[in-house]
Biotite code that builds the C-alpha atoms (Angstrom):
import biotite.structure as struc

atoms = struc.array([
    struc.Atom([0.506, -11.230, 14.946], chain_id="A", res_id=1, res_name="UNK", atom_name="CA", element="C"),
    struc.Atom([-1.343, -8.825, 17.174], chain_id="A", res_id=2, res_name="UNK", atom_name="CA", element="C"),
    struc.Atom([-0.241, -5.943, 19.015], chain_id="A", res_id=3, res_name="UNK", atom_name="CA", element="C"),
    struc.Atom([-1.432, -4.268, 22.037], chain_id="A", res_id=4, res_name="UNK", atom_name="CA", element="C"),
    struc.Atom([-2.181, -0.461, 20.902], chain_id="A", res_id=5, res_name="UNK", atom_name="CA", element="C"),
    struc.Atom([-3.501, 2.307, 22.884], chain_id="A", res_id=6, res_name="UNK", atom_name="CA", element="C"),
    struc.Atom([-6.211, 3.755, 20.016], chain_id="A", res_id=7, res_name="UNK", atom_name="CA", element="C"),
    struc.Atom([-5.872, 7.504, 22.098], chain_id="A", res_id=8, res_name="UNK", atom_name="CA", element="C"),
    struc.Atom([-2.305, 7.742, 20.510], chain_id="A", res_id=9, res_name="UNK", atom_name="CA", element="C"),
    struc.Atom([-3.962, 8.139, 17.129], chain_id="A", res_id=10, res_name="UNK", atom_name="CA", element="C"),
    struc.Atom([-4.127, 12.239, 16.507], chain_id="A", res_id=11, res_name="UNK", atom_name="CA", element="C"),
    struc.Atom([-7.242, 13.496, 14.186], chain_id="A", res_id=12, res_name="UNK", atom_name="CA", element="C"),
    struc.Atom([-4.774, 13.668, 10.914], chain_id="A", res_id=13, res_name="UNK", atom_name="CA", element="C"),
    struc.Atom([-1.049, 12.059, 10.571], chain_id="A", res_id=14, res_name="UNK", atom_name="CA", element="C"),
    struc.Atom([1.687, 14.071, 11.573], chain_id="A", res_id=15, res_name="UNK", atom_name="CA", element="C"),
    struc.Atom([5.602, 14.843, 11.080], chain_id="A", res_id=16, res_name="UNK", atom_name="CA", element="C"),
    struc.Atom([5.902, 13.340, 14.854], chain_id="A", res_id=17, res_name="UNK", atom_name="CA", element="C"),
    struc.Atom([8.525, 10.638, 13.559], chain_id="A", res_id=18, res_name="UNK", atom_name="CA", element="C"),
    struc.Atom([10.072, 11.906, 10.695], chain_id="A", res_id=19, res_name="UNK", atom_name="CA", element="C"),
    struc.Atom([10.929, 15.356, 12.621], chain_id="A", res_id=20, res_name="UNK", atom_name="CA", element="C"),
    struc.Atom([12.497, 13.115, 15.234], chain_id="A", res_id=21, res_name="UNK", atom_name="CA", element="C"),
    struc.Atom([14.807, 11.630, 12.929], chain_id="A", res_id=22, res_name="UNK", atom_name="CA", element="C"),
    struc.Atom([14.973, 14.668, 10.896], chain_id="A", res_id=23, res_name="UNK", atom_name="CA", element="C"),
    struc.Atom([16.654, 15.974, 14.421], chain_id="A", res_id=24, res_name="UNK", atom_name="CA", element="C"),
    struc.Atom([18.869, 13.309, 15.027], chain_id="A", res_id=25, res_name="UNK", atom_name="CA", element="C"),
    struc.Atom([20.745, 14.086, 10.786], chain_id="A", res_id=26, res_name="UNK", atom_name="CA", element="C"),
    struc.Atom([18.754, 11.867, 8.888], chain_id="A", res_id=27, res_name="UNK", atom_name="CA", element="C"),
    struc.Atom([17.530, 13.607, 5.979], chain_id="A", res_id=28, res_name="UNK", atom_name="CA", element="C"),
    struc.Atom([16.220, 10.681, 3.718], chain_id="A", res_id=29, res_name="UNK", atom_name="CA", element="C"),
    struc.Atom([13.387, 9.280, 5.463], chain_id="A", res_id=30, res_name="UNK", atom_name="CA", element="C"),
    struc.Atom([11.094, 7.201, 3.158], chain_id="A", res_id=31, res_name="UNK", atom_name="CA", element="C"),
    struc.Atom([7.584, 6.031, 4.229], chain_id="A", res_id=32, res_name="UNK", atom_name="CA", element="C"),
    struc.Atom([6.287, 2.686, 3.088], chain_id="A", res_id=33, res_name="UNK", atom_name="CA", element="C"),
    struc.Atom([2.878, 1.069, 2.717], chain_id="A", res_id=34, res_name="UNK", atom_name="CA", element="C"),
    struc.Atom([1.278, -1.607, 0.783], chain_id="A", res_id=35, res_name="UNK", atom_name="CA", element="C"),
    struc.Atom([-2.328, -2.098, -0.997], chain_id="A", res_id=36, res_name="UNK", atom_name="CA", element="C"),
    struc.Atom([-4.161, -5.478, -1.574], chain_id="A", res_id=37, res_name="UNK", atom_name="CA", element="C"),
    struc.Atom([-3.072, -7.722, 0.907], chain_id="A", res_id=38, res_name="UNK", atom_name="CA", element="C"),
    struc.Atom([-6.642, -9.035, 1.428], chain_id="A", res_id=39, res_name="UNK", atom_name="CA", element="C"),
    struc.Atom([-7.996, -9.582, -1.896], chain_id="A", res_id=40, res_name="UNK", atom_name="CA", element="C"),
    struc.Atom([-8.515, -12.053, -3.696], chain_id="A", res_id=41, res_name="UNK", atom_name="CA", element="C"),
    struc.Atom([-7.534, -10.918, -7.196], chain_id="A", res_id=42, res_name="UNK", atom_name="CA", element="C"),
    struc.Atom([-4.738, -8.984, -8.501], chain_id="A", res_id=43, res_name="UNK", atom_name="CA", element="C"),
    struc.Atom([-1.378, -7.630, -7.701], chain_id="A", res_id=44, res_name="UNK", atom_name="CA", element="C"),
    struc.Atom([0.102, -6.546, -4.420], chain_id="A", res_id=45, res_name="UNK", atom_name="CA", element="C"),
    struc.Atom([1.125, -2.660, -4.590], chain_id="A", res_id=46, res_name="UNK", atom_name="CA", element="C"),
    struc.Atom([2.991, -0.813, -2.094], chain_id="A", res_id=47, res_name="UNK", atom_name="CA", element="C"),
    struc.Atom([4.726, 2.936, -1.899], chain_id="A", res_id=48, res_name="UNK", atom_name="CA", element="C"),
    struc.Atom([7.361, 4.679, -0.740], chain_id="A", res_id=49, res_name="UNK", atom_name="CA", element="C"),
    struc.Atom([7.159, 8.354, -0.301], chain_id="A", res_id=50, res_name="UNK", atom_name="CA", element="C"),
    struc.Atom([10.242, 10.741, 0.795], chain_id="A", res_id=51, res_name="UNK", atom_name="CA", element="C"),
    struc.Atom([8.903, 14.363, 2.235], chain_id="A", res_id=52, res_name="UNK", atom_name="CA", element="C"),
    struc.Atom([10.945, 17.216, 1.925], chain_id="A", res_id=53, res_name="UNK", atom_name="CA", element="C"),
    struc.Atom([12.656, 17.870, 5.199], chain_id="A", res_id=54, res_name="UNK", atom_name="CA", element="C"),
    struc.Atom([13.276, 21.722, 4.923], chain_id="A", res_id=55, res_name="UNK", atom_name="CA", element="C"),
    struc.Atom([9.518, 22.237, 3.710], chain_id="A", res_id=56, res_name="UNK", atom_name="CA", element="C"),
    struc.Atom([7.900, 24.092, 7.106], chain_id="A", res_id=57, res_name="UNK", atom_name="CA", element="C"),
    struc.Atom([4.589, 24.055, 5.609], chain_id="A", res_id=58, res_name="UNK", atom_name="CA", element="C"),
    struc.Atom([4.382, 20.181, 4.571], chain_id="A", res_id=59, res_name="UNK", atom_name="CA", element="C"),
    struc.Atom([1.676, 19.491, 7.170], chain_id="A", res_id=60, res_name="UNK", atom_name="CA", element="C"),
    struc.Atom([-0.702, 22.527, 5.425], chain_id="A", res_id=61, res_name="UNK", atom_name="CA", element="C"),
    struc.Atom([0.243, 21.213, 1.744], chain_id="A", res_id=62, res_name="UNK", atom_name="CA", element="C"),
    struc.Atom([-0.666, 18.011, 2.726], chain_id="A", res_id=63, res_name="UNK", atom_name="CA", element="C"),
    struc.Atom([-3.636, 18.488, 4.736], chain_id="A", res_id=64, res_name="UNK", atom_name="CA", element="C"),
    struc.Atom([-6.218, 15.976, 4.354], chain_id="A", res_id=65, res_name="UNK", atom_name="CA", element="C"),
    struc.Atom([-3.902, 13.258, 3.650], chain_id="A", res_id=66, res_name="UNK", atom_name="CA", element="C"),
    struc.Atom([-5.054, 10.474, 6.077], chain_id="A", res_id=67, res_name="UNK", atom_name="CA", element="C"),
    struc.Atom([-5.190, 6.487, 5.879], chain_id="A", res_id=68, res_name="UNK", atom_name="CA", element="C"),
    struc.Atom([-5.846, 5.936, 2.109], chain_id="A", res_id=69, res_name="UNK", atom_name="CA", element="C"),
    struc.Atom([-8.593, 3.483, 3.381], chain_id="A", res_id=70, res_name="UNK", atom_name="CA", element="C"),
    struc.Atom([-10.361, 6.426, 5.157], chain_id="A", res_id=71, res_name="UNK", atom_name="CA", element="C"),
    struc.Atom([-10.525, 8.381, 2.053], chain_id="A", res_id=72, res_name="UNK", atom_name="CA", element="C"),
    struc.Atom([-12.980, 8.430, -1.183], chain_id="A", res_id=73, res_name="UNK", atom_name="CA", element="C"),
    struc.Atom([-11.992, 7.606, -5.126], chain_id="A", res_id=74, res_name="UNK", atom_name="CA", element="C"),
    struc.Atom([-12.348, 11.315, -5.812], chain_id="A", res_id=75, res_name="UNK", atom_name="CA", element="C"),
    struc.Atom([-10.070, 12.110, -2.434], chain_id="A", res_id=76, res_name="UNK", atom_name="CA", element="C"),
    struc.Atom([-7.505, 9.540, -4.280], chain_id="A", res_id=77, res_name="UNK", atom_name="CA", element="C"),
    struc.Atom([-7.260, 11.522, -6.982], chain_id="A", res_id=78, res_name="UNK", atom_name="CA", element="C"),
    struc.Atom([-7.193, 14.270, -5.677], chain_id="A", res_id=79, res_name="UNK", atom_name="CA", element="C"),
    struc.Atom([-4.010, 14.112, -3.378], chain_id="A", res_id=80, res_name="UNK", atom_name="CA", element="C"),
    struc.Atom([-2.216, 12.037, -5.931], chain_id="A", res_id=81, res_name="UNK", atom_name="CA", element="C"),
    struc.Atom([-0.625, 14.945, -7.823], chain_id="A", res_id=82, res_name="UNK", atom_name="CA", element="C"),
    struc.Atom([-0.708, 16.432, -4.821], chain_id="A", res_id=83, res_name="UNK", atom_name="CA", element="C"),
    struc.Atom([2.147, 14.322, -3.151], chain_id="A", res_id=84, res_name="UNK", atom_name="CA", element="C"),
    struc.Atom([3.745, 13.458, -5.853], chain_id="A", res_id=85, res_name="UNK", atom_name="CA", element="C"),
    struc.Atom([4.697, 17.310, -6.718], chain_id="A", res_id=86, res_name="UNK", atom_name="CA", element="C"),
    struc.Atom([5.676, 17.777, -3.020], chain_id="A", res_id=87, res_name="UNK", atom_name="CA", element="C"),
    struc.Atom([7.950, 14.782, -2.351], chain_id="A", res_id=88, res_name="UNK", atom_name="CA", element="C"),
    struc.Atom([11.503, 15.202, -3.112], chain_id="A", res_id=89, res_name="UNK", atom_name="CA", element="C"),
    struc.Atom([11.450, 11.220, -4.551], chain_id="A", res_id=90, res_name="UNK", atom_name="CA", element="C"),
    struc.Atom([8.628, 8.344, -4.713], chain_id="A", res_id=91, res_name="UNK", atom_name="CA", element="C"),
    struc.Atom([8.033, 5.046, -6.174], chain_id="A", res_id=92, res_name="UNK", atom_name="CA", element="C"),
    struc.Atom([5.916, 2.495, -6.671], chain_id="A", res_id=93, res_name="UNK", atom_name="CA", element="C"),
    struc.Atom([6.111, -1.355, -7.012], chain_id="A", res_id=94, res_name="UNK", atom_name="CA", element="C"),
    struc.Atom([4.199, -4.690, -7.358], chain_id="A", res_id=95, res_name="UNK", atom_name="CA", element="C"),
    struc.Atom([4.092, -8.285, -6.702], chain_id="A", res_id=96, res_name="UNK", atom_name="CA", element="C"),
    struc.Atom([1.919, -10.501, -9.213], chain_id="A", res_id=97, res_name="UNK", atom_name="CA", element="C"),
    struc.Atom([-0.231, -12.705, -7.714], chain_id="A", res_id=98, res_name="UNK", atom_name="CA", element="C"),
    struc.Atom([1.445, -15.790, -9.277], chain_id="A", res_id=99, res_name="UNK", atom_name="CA", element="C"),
    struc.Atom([4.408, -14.802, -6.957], chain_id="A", res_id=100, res_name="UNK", atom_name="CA", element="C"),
    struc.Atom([1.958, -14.735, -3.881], chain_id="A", res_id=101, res_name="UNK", atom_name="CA", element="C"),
    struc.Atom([1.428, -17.963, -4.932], chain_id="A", res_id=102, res_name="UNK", atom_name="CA", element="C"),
    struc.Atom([4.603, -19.133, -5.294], chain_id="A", res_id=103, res_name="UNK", atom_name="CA", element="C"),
    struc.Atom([5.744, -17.485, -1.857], chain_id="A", res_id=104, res_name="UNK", atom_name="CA", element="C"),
    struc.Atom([3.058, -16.752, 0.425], chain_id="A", res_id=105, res_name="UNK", atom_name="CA", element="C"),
    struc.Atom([1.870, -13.504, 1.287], chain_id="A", res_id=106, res_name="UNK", atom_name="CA", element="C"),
    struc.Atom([4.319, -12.568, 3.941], chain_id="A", res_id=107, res_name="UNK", atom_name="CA", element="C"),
    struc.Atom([7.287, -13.392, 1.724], chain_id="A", res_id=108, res_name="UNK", atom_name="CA", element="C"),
    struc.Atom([5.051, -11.400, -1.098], chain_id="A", res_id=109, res_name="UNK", atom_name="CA", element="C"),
    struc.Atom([4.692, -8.478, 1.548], chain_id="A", res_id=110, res_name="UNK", atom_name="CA", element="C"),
    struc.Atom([8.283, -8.243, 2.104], chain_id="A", res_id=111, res_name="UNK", atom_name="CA", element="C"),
    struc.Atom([9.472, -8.198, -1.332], chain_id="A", res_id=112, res_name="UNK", atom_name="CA", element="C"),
    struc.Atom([6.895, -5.592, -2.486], chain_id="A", res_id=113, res_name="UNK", atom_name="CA", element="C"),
    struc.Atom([8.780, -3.392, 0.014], chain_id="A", res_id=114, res_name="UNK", atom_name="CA", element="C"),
    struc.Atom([12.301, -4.333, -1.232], chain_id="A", res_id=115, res_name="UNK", atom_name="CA", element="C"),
    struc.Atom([11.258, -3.452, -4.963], chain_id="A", res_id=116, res_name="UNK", atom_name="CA", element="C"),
    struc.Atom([9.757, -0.191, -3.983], chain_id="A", res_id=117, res_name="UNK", atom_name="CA", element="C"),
    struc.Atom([12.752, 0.660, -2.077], chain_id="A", res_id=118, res_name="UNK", atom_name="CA", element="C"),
    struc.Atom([14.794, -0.329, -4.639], chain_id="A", res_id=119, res_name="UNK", atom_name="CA", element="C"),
    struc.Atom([12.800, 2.085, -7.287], chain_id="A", res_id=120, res_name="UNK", atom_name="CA", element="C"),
    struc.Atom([13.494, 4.934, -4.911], chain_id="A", res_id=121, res_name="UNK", atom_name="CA", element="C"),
    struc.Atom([16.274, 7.288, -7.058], chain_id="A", res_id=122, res_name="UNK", atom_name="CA", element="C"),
    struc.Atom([17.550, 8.440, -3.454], chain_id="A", res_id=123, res_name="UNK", atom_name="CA", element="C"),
    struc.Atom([18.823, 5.768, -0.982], chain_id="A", res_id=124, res_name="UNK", atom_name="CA", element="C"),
    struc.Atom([16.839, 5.920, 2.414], chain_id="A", res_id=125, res_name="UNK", atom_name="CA", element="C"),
    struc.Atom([18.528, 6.310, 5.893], chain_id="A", res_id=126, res_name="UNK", atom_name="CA", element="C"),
    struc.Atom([15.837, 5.313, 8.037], chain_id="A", res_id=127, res_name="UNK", atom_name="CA", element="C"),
    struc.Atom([12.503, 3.992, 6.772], chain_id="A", res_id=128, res_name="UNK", atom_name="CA", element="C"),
    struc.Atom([9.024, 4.359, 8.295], chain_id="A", res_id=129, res_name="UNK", atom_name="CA", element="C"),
    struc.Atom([6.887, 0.980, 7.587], chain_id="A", res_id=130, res_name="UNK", atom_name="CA", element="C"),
    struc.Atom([3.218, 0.868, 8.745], chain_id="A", res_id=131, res_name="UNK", atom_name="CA", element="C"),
    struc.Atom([3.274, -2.181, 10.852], chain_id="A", res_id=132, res_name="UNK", atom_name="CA", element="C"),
    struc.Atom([5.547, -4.420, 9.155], chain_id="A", res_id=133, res_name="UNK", atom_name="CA", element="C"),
    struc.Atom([9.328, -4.895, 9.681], chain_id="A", res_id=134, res_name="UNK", atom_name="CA", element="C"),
    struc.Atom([11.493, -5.435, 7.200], chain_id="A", res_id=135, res_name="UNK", atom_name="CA", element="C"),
    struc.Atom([14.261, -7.813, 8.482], chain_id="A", res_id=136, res_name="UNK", atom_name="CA", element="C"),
    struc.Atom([16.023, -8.337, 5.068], chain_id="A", res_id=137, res_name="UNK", atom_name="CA", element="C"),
    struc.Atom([16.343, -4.342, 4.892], chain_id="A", res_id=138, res_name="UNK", atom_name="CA", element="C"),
    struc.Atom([19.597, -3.008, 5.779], chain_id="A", res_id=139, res_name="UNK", atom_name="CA", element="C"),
    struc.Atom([18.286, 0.254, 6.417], chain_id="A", res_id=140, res_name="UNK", atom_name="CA", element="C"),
    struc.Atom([17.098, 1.826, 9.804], chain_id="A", res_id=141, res_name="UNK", atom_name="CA", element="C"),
    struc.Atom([13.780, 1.152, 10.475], chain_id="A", res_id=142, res_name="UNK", atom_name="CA", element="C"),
    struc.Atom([10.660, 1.774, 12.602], chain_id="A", res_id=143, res_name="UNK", atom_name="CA", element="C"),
    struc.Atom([7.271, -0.393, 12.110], chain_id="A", res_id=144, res_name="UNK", atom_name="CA", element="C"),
    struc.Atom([4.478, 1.545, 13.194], chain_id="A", res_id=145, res_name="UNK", atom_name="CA", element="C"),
    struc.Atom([1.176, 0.203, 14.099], chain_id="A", res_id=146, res_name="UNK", atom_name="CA", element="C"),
    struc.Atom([-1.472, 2.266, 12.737], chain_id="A", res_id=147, res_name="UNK", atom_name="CA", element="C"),
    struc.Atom([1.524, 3.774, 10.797], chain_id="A", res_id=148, res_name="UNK", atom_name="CA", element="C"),
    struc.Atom([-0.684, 5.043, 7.935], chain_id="A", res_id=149, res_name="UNK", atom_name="CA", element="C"),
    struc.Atom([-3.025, 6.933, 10.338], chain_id="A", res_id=150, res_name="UNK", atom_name="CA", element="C"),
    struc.Atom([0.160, 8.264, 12.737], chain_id="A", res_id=151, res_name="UNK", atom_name="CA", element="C"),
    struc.Atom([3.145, 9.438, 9.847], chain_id="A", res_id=152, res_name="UNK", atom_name="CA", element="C"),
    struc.Atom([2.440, 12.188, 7.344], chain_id="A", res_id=153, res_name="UNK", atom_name="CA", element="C"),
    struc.Atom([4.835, 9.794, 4.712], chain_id="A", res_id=154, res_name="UNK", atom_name="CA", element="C"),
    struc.Atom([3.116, 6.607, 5.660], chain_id="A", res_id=155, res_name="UNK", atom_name="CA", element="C"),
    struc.Atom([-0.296, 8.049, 5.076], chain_id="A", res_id=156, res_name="UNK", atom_name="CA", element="C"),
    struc.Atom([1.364, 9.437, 1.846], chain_id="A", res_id=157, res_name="UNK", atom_name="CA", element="C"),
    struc.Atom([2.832, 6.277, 0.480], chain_id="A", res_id=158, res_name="UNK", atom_name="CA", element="C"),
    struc.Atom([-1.009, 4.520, 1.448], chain_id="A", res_id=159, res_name="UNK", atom_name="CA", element="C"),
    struc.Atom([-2.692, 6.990, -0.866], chain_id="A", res_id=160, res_name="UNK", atom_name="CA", element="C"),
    struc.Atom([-0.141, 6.028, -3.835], chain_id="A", res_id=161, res_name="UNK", atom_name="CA", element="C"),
    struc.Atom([-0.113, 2.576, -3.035], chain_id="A", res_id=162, res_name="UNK", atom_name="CA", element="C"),
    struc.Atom([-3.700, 2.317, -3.439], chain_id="A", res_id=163, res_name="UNK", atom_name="CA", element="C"),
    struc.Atom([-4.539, 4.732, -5.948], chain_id="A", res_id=164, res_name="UNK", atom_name="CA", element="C"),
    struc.Atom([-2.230, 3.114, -7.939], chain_id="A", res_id=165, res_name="UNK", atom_name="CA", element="C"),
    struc.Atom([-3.720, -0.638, -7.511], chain_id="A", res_id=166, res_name="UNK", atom_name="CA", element="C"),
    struc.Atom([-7.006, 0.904, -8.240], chain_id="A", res_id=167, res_name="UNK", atom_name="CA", element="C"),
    struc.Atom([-6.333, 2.251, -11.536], chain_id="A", res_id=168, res_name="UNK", atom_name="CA", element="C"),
    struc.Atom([-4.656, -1.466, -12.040], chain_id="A", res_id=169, res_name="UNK", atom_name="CA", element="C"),
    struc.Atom([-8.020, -3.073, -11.349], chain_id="A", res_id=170, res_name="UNK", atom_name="CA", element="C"),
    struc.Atom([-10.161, -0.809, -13.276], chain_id="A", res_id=171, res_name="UNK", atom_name="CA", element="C"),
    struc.Atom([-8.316, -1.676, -16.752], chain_id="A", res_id=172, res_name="UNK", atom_name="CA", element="C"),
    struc.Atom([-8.019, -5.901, -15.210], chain_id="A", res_id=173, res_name="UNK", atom_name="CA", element="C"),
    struc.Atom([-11.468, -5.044, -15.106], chain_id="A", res_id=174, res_name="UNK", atom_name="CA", element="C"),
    struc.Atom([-12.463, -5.058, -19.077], chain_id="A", res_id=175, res_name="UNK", atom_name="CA", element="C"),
    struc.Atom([-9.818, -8.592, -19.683], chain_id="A", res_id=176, res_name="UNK", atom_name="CA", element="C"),
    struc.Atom([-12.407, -10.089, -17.120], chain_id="A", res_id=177, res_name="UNK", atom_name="CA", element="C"),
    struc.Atom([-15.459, -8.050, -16.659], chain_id="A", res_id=178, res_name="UNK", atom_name="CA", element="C"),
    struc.Atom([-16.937, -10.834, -15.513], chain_id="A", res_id=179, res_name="UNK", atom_name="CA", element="C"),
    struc.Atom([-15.873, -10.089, -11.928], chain_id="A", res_id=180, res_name="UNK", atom_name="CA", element="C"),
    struc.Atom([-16.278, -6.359, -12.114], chain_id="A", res_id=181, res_name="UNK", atom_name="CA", element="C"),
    struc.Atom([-13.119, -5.721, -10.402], chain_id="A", res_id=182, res_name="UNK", atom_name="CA", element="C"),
    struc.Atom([-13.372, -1.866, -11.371], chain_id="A", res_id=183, res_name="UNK", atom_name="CA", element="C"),
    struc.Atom([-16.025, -2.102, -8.517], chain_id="A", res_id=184, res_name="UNK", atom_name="CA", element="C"),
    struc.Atom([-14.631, -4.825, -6.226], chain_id="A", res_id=185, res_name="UNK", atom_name="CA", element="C"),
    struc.Atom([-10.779, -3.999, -7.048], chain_id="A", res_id=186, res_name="UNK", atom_name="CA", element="C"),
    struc.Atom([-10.221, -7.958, -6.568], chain_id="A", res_id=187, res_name="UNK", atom_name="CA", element="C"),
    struc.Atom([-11.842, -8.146, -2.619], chain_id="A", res_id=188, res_name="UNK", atom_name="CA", element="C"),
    struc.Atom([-14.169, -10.602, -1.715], chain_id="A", res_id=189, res_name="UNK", atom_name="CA", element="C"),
    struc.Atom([-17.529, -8.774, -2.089], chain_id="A", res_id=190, res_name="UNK", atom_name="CA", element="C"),
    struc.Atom([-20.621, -11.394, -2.319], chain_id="A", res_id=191, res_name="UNK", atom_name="CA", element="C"),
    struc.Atom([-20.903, -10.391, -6.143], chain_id="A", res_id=192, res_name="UNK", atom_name="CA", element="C"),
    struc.Atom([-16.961, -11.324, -6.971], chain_id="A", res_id=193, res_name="UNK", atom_name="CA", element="C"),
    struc.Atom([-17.487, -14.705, -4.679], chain_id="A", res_id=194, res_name="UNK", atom_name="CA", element="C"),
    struc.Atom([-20.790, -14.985, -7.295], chain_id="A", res_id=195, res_name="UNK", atom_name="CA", element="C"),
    struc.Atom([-19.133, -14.471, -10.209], chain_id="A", res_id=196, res_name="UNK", atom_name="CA", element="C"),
    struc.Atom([-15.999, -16.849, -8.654], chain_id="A", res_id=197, res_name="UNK", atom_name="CA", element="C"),
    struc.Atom([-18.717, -19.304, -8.300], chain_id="A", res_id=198, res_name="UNK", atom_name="CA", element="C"),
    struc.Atom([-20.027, -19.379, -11.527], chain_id="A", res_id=199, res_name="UNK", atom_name="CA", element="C"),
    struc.Atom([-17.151, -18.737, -14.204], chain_id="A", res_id=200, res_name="UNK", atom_name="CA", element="C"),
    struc.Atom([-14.483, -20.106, -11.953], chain_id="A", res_id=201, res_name="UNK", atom_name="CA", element="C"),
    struc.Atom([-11.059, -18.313, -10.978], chain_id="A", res_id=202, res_name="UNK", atom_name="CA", element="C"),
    struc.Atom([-9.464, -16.507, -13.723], chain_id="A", res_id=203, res_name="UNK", atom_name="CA", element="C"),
    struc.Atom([-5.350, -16.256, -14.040], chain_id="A", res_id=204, res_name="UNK", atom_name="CA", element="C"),
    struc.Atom([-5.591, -12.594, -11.878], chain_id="A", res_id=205, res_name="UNK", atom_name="CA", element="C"),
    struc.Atom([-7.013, -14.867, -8.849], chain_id="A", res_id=206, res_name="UNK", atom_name="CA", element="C"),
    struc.Atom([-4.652, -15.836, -6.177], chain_id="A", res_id=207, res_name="UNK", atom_name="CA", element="C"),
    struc.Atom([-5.191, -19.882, -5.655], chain_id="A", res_id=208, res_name="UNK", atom_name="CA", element="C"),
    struc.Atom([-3.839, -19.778, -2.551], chain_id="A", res_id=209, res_name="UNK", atom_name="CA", element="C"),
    struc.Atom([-6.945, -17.508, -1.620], chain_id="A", res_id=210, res_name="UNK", atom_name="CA", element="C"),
    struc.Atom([-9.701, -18.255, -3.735], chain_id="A", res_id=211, res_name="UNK", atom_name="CA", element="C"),
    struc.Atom([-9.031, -22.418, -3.644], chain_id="A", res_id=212, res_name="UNK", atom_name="CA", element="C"),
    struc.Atom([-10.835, -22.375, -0.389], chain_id="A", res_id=213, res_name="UNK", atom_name="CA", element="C"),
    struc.Atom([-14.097, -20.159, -2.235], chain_id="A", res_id=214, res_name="UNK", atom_name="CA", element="C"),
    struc.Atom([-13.780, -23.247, -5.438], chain_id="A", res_id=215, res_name="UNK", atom_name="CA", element="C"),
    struc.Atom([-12.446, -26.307, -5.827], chain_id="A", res_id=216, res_name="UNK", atom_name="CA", element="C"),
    struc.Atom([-9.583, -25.424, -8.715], chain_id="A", res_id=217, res_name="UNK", atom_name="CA", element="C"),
    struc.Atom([-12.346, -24.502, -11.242], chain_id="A", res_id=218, res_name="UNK", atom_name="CA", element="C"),
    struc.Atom([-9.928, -22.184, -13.354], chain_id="A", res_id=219, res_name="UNK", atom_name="CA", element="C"),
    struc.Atom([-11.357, -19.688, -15.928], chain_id="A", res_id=220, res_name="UNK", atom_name="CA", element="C"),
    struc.Atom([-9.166, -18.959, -18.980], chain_id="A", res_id=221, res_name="UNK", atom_name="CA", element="C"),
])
């Protein structure tokens, strides 16, 4: 599904634009929501939700530097991690295995990474902020944003979590498999993990429904 997007609306950091706007209108639970993994070929499906304290005036200077997780370095990870988690007033984090991409697809998968994270959150949402996606099973208030995670200060949160959170998942994967070297790869289809694929097979970690095209249902145990 493609959008039409005018790239100029994209400001130099993420903002408070659309949670101050329903901040104004009385909704004082606003979560953002993103996801990590959906291309790779190995490992879990992560995603984030992140809830921003409304009354905090200084948010945006706390926070600054936050930006797309996928614009960001390993050490800039890390480094914003404790960051937003001391700041927001609630977060949480989920995952979907990849035997249940498997089993459902990865747009099934996507949406049900996003119903367990909301369902981790200790405070129920009134309106959520998703980067792209929409979340029709939701009964919550929702906008889908495209370019979300570089647009909202809590999208651009919840990438950050989201991802550092996957990454630290792949790293200890790694030594079960270190065959693959998914502490470098982090389960994406880099020419050394479609080597390695090639010559030890898939292991249980690798989604079939990806990797059957890269090998014909080798399987490494």
């Amino acid at each position: 599904m493609s959008r039409r997007f005018d790239p100029s609306l994209i400001p130099p950091f993420p903002t408070l634009e659309f949670e101050r706007a329903q901040w104004q209108q009385g909704r004082q639970v606003l979560a953002g929501l993103d996801e990590a993994g959906r291309g790779a070929l190995a490992g879990p499906l992560y995603a984030a939700a992140v809830v921003l304290p409304m009354t905090d005036v200084t948010l945006e200077e706390k926070l600054f530097g936050v930006r797309d997780s996928k614009q960001m370095t390993h050490f800039e990870h890390e480094q914003m991690t404790p960051v937003i988690k001391a700041i927001a007033i609630d977060f949480a984090i989920a995952r979907v295995e990849p035997e249940e991409i498997d089993l459902m697809g990865m747009a099934k998968a996507g949406r049900l990474v996003f119903q367990r994270v909301i369902n981790g959150l200790k405070l129920h949402p009134d309106y959520l902020l998703v980067d792209y996606f929409k979340l029709p099973e939701v009964d919550i208030q929702q906008a889908c944003l495209v370019k979300g995670d570089q647009r909202s200060l809590s999208i651009a949160c919840a990438s950050i979590l989201a991802k550092q959170a996957r990454d630290h998942c792949m790293v200890e994967l790694s030594d079960r498999y270190p065959c693959y070297n998914f502490a470098q790869n982090k389960g994406y289809g880099s020419p050394e993990h479609r080597q390695a694929i090639d010559e030890a097979g898939l292991c249980p970690l690798h989604r079939r429904s990806f990797s059957d095209h890269l090998l014909q249902g080798r399987l490494f145990d």
